[in-house]
N, C-alpha and C positions, 0 to 999 in steps of 0.2 A: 453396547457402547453407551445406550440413554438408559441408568438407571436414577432412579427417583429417591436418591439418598443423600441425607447432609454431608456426606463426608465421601472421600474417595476410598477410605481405606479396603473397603472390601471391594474393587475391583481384580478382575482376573487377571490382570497383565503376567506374565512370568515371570519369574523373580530368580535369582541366583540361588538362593538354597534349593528352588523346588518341593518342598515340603509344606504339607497342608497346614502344621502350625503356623507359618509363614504368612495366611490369609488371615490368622484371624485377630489381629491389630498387635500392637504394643506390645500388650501386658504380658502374653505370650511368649513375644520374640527377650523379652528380656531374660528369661529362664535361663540359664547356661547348660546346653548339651541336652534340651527338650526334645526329641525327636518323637517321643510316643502322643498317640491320639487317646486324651482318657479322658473315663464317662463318669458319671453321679448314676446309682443303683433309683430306681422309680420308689417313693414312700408306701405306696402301695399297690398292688399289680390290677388293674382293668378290666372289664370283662367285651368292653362295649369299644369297638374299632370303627371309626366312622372312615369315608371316603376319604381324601385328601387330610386329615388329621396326623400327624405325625409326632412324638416325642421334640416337645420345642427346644429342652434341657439336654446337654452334651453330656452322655454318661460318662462314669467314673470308674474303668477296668484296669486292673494293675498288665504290664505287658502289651496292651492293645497299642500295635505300629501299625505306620501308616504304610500300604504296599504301591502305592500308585495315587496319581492324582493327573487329573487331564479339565481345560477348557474344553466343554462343548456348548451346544444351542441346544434347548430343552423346550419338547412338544408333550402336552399330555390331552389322552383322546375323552372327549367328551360327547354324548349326545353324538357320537360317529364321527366328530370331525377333530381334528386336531389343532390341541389350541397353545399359543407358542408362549411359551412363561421367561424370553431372554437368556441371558449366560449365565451360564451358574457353573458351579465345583462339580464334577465326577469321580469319586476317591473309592479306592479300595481299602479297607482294614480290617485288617486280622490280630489272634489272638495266639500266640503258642500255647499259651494253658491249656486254651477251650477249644484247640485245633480246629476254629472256624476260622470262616471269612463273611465281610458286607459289603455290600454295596451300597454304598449311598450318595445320594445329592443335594448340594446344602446350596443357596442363597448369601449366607453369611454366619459369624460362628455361634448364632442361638436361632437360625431358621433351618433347619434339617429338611428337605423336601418329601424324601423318600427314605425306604430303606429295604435290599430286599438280598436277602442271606446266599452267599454263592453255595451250593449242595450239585450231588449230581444230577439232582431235577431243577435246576435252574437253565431256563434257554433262551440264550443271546445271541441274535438274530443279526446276520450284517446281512445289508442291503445296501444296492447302489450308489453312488457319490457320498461317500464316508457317513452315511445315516446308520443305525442302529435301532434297536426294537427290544426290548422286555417286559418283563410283568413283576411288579414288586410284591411285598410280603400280603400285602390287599387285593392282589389279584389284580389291580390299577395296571393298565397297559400307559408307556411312556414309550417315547420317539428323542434319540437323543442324534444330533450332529457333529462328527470332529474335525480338531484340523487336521490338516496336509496327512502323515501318518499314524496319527494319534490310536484310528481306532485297529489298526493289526496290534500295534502294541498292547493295547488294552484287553483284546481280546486271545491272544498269548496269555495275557495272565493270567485273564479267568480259567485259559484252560487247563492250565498248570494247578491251580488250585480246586478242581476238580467238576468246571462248570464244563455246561454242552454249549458250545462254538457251533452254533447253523450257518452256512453262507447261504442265503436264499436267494443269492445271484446265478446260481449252478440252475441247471434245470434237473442234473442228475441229485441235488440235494435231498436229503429224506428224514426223518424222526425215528431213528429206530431206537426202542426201550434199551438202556443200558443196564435193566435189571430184568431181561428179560431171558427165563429159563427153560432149559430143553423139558422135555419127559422121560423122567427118572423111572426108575421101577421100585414101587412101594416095598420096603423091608417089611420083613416078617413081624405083625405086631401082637402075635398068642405065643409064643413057647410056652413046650407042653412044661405042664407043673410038675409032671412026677421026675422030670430033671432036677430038680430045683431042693436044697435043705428046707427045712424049717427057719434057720435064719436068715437063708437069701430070704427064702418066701416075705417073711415080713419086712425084708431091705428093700426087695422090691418092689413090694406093696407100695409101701412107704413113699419111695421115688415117684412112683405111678401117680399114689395121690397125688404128690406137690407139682408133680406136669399137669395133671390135669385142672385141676386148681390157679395156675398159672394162666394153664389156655383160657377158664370161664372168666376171671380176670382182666384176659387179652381182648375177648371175645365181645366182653360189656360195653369196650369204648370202642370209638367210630374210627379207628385203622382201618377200613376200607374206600371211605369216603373221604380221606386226606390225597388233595392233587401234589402234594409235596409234604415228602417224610422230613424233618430237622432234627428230632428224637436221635439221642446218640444209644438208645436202648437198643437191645438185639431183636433183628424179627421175630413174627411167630415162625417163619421158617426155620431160623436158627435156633429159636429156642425148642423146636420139633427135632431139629439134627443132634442138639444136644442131649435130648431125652431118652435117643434112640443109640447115643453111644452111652447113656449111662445105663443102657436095658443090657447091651452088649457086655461091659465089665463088671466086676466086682468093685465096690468102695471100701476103702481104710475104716477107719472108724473117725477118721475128723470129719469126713464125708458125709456117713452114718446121722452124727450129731448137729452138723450144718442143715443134712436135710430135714432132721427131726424141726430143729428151728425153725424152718422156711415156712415146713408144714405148721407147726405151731401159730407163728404169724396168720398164714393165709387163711388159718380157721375163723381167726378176729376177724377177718375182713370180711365187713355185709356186702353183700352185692346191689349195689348201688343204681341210682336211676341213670340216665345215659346222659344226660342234662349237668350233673354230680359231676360224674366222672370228668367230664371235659372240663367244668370248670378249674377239679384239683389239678390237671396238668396244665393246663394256662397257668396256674398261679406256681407251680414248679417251674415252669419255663423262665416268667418273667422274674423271679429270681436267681437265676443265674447269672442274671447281670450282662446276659447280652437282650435282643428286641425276640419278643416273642415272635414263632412262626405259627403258633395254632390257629387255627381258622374257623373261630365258633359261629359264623355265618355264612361258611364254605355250603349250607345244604341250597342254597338260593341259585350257586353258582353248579347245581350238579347235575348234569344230563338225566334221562327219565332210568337209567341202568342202577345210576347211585340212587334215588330215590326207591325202588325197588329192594337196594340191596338193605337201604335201611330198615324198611319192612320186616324184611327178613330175619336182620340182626334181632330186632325186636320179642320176635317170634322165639329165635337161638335162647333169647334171656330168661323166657320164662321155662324152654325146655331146658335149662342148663340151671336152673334156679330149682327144680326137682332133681338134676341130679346131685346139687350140692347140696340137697336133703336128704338124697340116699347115701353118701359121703359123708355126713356126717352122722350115721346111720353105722356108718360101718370102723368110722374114728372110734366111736365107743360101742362095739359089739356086745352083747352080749353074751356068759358065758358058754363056751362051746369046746370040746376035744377037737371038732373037724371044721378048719375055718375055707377047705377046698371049695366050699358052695359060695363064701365070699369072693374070694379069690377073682371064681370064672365070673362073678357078678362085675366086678371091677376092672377087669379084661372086659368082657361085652358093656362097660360105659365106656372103658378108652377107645375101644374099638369105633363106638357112635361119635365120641369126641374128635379123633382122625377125620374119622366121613366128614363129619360136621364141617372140620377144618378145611379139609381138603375142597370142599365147595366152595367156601370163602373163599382160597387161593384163585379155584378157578374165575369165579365174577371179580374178586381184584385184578387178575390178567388182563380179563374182560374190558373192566373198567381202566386198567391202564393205556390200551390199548385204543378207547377211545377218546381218552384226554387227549392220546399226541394227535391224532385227529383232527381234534377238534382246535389244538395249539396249531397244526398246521394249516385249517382252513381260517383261523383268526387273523395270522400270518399273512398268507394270499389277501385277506380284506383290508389287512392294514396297508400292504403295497398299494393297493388298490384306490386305499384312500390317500396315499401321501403321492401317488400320482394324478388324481382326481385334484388335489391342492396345491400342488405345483401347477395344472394345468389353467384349472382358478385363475391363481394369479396372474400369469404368463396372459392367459386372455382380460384380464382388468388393465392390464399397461397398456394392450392393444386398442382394446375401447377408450381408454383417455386419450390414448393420440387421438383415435378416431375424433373423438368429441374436439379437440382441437383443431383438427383439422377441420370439422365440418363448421365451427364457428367461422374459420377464416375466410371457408367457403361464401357462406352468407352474408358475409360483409361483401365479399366481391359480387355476387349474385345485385345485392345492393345496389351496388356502384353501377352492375350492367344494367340494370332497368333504368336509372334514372339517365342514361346514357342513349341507352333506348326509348325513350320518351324524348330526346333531345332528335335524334333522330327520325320517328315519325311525323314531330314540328315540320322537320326540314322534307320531308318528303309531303307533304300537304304543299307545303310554297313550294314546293318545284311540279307538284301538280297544276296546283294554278298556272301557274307560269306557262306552263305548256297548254292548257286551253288558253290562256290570253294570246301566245303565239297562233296554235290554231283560227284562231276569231280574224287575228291580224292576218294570216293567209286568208283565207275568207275573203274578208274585205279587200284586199288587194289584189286576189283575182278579177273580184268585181270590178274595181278600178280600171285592171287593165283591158277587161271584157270594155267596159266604157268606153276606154280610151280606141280602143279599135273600133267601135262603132260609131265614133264621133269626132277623128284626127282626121278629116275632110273638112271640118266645116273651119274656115278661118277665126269663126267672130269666137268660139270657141278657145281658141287657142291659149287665152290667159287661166284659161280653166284647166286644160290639158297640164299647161305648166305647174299652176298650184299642185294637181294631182302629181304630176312628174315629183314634185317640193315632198308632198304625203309621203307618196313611196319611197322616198327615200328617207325620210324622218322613219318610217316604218322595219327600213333595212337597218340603219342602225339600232334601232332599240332592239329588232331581232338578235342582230347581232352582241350588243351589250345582254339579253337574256341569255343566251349560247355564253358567252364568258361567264356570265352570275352562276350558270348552272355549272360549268365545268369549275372552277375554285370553289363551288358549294360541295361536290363531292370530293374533292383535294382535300377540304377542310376535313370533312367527316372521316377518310382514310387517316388525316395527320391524328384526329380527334383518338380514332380508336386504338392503332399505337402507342397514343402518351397514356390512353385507359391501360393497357397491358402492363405498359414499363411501370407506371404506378402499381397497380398489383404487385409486381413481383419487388419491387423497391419495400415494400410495405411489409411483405414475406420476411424479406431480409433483412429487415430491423425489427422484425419480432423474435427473430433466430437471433440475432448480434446480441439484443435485449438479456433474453433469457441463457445465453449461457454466459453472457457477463455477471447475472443476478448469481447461476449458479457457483461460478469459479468465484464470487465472492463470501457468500454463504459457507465456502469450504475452507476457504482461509480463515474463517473465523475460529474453527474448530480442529482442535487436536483429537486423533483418533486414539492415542495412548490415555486419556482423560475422559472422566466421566462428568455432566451437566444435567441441573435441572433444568424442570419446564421451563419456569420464569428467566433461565438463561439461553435457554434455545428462541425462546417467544423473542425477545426484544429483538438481536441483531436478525432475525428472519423476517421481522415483521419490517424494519427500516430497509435491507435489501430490494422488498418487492415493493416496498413504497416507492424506492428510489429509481427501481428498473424501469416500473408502470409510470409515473411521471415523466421517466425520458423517453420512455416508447411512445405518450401521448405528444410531447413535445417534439419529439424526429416525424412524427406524422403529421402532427400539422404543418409544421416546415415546408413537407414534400407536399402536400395538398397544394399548400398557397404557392409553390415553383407550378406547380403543376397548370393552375388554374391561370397563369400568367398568356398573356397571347405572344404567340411566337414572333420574331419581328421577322 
C-alpha cells in the first residue's frame, strides 16, 4: 500500500487487461495488440553473480508471452530471518522457440527482483495461509504471499509447465527425484571381433572413438555438481544409450562421414582446465538470450559428497588426459597388416570409460539424493522460521498493549497513594480524637467519683453544680466527636468511589480518544492509492496532535468535576 515512489503508476491494483505490459506505464500500453514480454540480449555475458543483483534491463526475446501474472507480498530470507520487501509483480514467461519458462519478480518495469527458470528441478513449496517458498536462479531462498486463490492457480501452471508442485501442508508430502532410475542390466560392451568385417572394424572403431571422446569432453566439466540441469544438451546417460544403439546397427555412409567429422572436430579439442570449461558454457548460455542458469559458485553451496566428487573428477582428468594420448596414438597408427591388437586396446579403454562413467552416475544418484534432502530439511526450517515470525509479531502487539496498559496502571497507582496519604491524615485525627475522648472519660469518671464523695456536704453544692455544667459540656462535645467521626468515615467511603469512577471515566476517554484518532487517520487514506512519507507524516501527525489535546483537555475537566465537594 506505502510505496516510496513519485508516481502511482507502477501500483499493483488490477487492471482490466490483466497483462503485465499493462504495469509498466504509458509507453507500453500505447502499442497496439502488444501482448508479448520482450527482452534486450546482455552486451556482454558475466562471469561474476553476486547476491541480490539481478539484470536491471528488460531483455529483448522475439515470441517471449506473458503466461500469468499475480499480486503477492515478497519475503526474502536473510541472516535466517525473513525480511519483507512489500508488493511487488509475480509473472510467469515463456518462450515457444526456446520451449522454456521463468519466473520472475519485478518491483517496476526496470527493477527485475528475481529470476529463477521453471525446469523439472524447480521446487515450489505451498504452505499454510496462501504463503509459498522457492529458490531462485542464485540459489536465494524467497517467501512469497497470495491473495484469496491466487496461489492454486499459480501453482497449476508451474505444474503444467513442468515444475515440482510440493504442498508441505500434507504430512504425507515427500521429495521423490523425478529423474530418478531403476537398475538396468549393463549391455554387452566387447563383441567378439572376429564377427565383424574389416569395414565394420574400422566403422566401428571410428564410432567408439567419437563416444569416448564425447565422454572425456562430458567428464572435464562439472555435470555432477550442478543442483539444477537447464542445458537443453542430452545426458551422458543418453548419450551412452545412443552409443550403444549405434554399436548395435550398421551406419549408411552419411553416417560414416558425420561421424568421421565429429571425430575430426573432437581431435582439435584440447582438454581444457575445469575453470575453462565453465566459463565457455556460461558465455553459451548467456547468449541465448534467455538469464543464465549456470552456477560458477555453486562449489560454496555443495555438501561434503559434491566436494569429494570434485576431487575425483579431477583425478578422471588426468586419467582420461592419457587416454586421449593413447587415442590419439591410435588416430594415426602406424603402419601394420594386423590392427586386432588396437582394436582390443580400444575396447579395454571403452571398457574403463564405462566403469569410469558408471561411478559418476552412481555418486550423481548419491548426490541427488542428498540435495532433495537437504531442499527438504531447508523446507522444514523455513516453516519454522516463518512461524517463529508470525509468532514475533503476534507477541510485539501483545507487549504494546501490555505497555499500555501498565502505563494507565501507574497513573492510577498514582492517584491511590496520594489518596492514601489523604487517608492516613485522617486516621492520625481520628486517633487523636479518640484519646482526647478517652482523657475526657477519665476525667469524668473522676468527677463523678467526687461528686459521690462530696453530694452530702451543702456548702458544696455550687461546686457539685458547675461540675453537673462540665459533664455536660463534656457529653456534648463527646457526642459532637461521635458525629466528626461518623461523617469522617462517610467522607472517606464517598471519597474512594468518586477515586474509582474517576479511573474508569479516565479509561473511557482514552479509548473514545484513540479510536476516534484512528477512524480519522483512515478516512484520510484510500486503500486503492499509494502515498509518500511526507504524505503520511503530516495528516498522522495532526490526528495525534488533535486526539492528545482533547484527551488532555476531557481529563482535566473530569479532574476539576471531580475535585468539587458534593453538596
Amino acid at each position: 500500500m506505502f510505496e516510496f515512489g513519485d508516481g502511482e503508476e507502477y501500483d499493483f491494483a488490477p487492471t482490466e487487461a490483466s497483462k503485465l505490459a499493462s504495469l509498466f506505464g504509458a509507453s507500453i500500453l500505447q502499442i497496439p495488440n502488444e501482448t508479448d514480454l520482450t527482452y534486450t540480449a546482455p552486451k556482454q555475458p558475466t562471469l561474476d553473480h553476486k547476491d541480490g543483483q539481478n539484470d536491471s534491463k528488460i531483455l529483448k526475446q522475439p515470441n517471449t508471452k506473458v503466461l500469468l501474472v499475480k499480486v503477492i507480498n515478497l519475503w526474502k530470507l536473510e541472516d535466517k530471518t525473513y525480511k519483507s520487501l512489500g508488493k511487488h509483480g509475480l509473472g510467469l514467461i515463456g518462450s515457444a522457440d526456446l520451449k522454456t519458462q521463468e519466473l520472475i519478480a519485478y518491483k517496476s518495469k526496470d527493477s527485475v527482483i528475481l529470476r529463477a527458470k521453471v525446469s523439472e528441478k524447480f521446487l515450489f513449496f505451498i504452505q499454510k495461509d496462501n504463503f509459498s517458498s522457492f529458490h531462485d536462479n542464485d540459489l536465494q531462498n524467497w517467501l512469497v504471499k497470495f491473495e484469496n486463490n491466487d496461489q492454486i492457480e499459480f501453482s497449476n501452471v508451474i505444474k503444467s509447465y513442468g515444475g515440482r508442485v510440493i504442498d508441505s501442508t500434507k504430512e504425507s508430502a515427500a521429495i521423490i527425484p523425478k529423474n530418478a532410475e531403476t537398475d538396468k542390466p549393463k549391455p554387452d560392451l566387447l563383441p567378439k571381433p572376429q564377427n565383424l568385417g574389416t569395414g565394420d572394424q574400422e566403422s566401428d572403431s571410428s564410432e567408439k572413438r567419437t563416444n569416448i571422446l564425447n565422454r572425456i569432453s562430458k567428464l572435464g566439466q562439472q555435470t555432477v555438481l550442478r543442483p539444477i540441469s537447464t542445458a537443453s544438451d542430452a545426458s551422458d546417460h543418453e548419450e551412452i544409450t545412443k552409443s550403444r544403439k549405434h554399436r548395435k546397427a550398421k551406419k549408411g555412409t552419411s553416417e560414416k562421414a558425420k561421424i568421421k567429422e565429429e571425430n575430426r572436430q573432437l581431435e582439435q579439442l584440447p582438454i581444457e582446465g575445469h575453470q575453462q570449461l565453465v566459463r565457455n558454457e556460461l558465455a553459451l548460455n548467456n547468449l541465448v538470450g534467455v538469464p543464465s542458469t549456470s552456477y560458477p559458485m555453486w562449489v560454496t553451496h555443495q555438501p561434503d559428497i559434491s566436494n569429494y566428487l570434485l576431487t575425483q573428477n579431477l583425478d578422471l582428468k588426468q586419467t582420461l588426459a592419457t587416454i586421449s594420448s593413447k587415442l590419439d596414438s591410435i588416430n594415426n597408427p602406424k603402419p601394420s597388416n594386423d590392427n586386432s591388437t588396437l582394436v582390443s586396446k580400444l575396447k579395454a579403454l571403452e571398457v574403463k570409460a564405462e566403469n569410469l562413467e558408471a561411478t559418476a552416475e552412481c555418486y550423481k544418484q548419491k548426490y541427488e539424493e542428498l540435495e532433495v534432502k537437504y531442499l527438504d530439511l531447508l523446507n522444514k526450517d523455513n516453516n519454522r522460521l516463518l512461524e517463529s515470525s508470525l509468532l514475533i509479531t503476534n507477541l510485539e502487539g501483545q507487549i504494546s498493549t501490555l505497555k499500555l496498559q501498565l502505563e494507565v496502571a501507574n497513573e492510577g497507582v498514582t492517584e491511590l497513594k496520594k489518596q492514601s496519604d489523604v487517608y492516613e491524615n485522617a486516621q492520625i485525627m481520628l486517633k487523636e480524637y479518640e484519646e482526647t475522648i478517652e482523657d475526657q472519660k477519665v476525667r469524668l469518671t473522676e468527677l463523678e467519683q467526687f461528686y459521690e464523695q462530696n453530694k452530702d456536704f451543702t456548702e458544696k453544692k455550687e461546686a457539685i453544680n458547675s461540675l453537673g455544667n462540665v459533664v455536660n459540656d463534656l457529653n456534648q462535645r463527646l457526642k459532637a466527636y461521635e458525629d466528626k467521626l461518623t461523617a469522617s468515615e462517610l467522607e472517606r467511603e464517598h471519597l474512594r468511589q468518586q477515586q474509582d469512577l474517576t479511573i474508569r471515566s479516565i479509561g473511557n476517554l482514552i479509548k473514545i480518544s484513540m479510536n476516534e484518532m484512528y477512524q480519522n487517520i483512515l478516512s484520510n487514506f484510500n486503500e486503492d492509492y499509494s502515498y509518500t512519507y511526507s504524505e503520511l507524516k503530516s495528516p498522522i501527525a495532526e490526528n495525534m496532535k488533535g486526539a492528545t489535546l482533547n484527551l488532555i483537555e476531557n481529563i482535566t475537566e473530569r479532574l476539576i468535576v471531580d475535585q468539587k465537594p458534593s453538596e
